[in-house]
N, C-alpha and C positions, 0 to 999 in steps of 0.2 A: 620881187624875188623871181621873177619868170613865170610863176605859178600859172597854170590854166585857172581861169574864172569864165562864166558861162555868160553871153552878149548876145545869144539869140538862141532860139533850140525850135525846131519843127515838132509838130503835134499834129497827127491827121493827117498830113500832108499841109496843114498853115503854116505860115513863119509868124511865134509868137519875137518880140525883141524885153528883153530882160529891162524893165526898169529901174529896180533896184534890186540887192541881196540883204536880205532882211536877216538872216544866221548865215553863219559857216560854223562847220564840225569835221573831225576828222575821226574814222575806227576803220583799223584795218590800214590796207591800202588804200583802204575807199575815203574821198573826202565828199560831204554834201554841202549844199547850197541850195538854203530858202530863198526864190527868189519871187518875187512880184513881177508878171507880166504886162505887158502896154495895154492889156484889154483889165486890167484890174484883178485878175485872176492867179492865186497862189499856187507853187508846185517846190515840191524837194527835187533838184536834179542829184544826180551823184556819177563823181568822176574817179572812174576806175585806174589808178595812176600805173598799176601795172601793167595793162591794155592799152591805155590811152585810149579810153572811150567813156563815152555819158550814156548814162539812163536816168529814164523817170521813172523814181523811187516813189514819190508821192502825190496828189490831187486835194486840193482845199476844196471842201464845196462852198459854192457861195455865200456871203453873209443873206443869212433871212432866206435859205432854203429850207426843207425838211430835213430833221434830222431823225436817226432811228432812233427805238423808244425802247 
């Protein structure tokens, strides 16, 4: 459909590359994408279709970190 889908996104200054998209959602203009990165690590992006830009909406913390109590 021509749609933008996310294939790589910078973090820190890394280049993570998108493994897979694990969700897509749409609210708003904004549509998100859960995607799995190549180092194993989860993030929601979200693409602002009115802008044409991305941000990181979300951070998974690792499986078998601490979590709050």
């Amino acid at each position: 459909r021509g749609e933008a889908e996310p294939h790589v996104f910078f973090l820190g200054g890394r280049r993570l590359i998108v493994a897979g998209i694990l969700g897509r959602w749409a609210e708003q203009a904004n549509r998100f994408f859960e995607v799995s990165s190549d180092d194993g690590r989860r993030f929601v992006l979200c693409y602002d279709s009115a802008r044409e830009t991305w941000a990181l909406a979300c951070v998974y913390a690792p499986r078998g970190s601490a979590r709050l109590r």
